[in-house]
N, C-alpha and C positions, 0 to 999 in steps of 0.2 A: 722498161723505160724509167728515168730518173727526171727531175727537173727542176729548173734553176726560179728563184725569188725573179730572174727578166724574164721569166715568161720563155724560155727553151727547154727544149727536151734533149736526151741523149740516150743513146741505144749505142750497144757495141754489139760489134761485129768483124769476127777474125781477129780478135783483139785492140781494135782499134776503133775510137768511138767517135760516132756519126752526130753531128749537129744540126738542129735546126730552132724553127719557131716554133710555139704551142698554137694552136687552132686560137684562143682567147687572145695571143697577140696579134693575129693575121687578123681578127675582126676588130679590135682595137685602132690598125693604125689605117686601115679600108681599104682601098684600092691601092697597091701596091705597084709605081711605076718604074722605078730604076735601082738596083742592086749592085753594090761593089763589092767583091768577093778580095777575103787575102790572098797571097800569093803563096803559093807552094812551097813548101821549107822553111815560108817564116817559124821561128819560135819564137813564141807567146806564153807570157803570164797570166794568169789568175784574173779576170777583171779588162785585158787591154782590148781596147777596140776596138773591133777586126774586121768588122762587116757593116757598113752601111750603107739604110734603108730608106728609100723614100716614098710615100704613096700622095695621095690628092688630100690629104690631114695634115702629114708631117713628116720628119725628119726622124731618124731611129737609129741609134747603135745599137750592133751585137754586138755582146763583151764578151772576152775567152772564159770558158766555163770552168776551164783547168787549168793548168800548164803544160804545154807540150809542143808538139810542133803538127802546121797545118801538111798532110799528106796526101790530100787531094779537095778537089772543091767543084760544085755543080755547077760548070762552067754553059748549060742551055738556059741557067735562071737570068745572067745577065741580058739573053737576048728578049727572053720570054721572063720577066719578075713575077707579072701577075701567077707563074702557078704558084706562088708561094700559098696567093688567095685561096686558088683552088685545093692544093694538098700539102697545106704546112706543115702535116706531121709525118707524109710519105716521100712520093718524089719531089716534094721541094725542101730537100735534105739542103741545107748551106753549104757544111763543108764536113772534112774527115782529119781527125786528128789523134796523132797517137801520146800516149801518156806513159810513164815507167811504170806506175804503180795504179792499177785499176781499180782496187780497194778503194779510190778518193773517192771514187762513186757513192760509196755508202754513206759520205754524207749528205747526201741531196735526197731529194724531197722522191717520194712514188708518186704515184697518178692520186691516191686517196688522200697523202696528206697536199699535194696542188688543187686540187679542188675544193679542198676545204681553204688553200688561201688565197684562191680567188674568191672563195664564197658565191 
């Protein structure tokens, strides 16, 4: 797994790499009420907003952790958000997105150095 300065992780899979929240943001933003996912086939840059989140705290964007385009997405979290509470770094995967070049991965963080910067 790899992970982003917003508090997401990424896993690939079949070549094509899985998105969600880190455990540290799912308790950050609490109780997790409504979730808008993107749409399938969007293409997405680096940073744009793609997923937003609401719990009983606040308001929250996901930002695209790459570029690429979205190829699928966990369309049970919109009826059900709060699993994200439950398992934000398993089944409540956001969404699926494939990239050209999967080597960008190597710039993002591993599990040891996110832990050190959440401290």
């Amino acid at each position: 797994m790899k992970f982003t300065e917003e508090h997401e992780w990424l896993r690939v899979e079949d070549n094509v790499v899985v998105v969600g929240i880190t455990d540290h943001a799912s308790e950050q933003l609490g109780d997790i009420v409504f979730i808008e996912l993107p749409e399938v086939g969007t293409t997405v840059t680096k940073d744009d907003e793609i997923v937003v989140i609401e719990s009983v705290k606040a308001a929250s964007d996901v930002l695209a952790p790459l570029d690429g385009e979205i190829v699928e997405v966990n369309e049970p979290l919109v009826d059900e958000p709060s699993k994200v509470n439950d398992d934000p770094m398993g089944d409540a995967w956001m969404f699926k997105m494939s990239v050209e070049d999967l080597s960008v991965l190597d710039d993002l963080m591993d599990e040891a150095a996110y832990k050190a910067f959440i401290g």
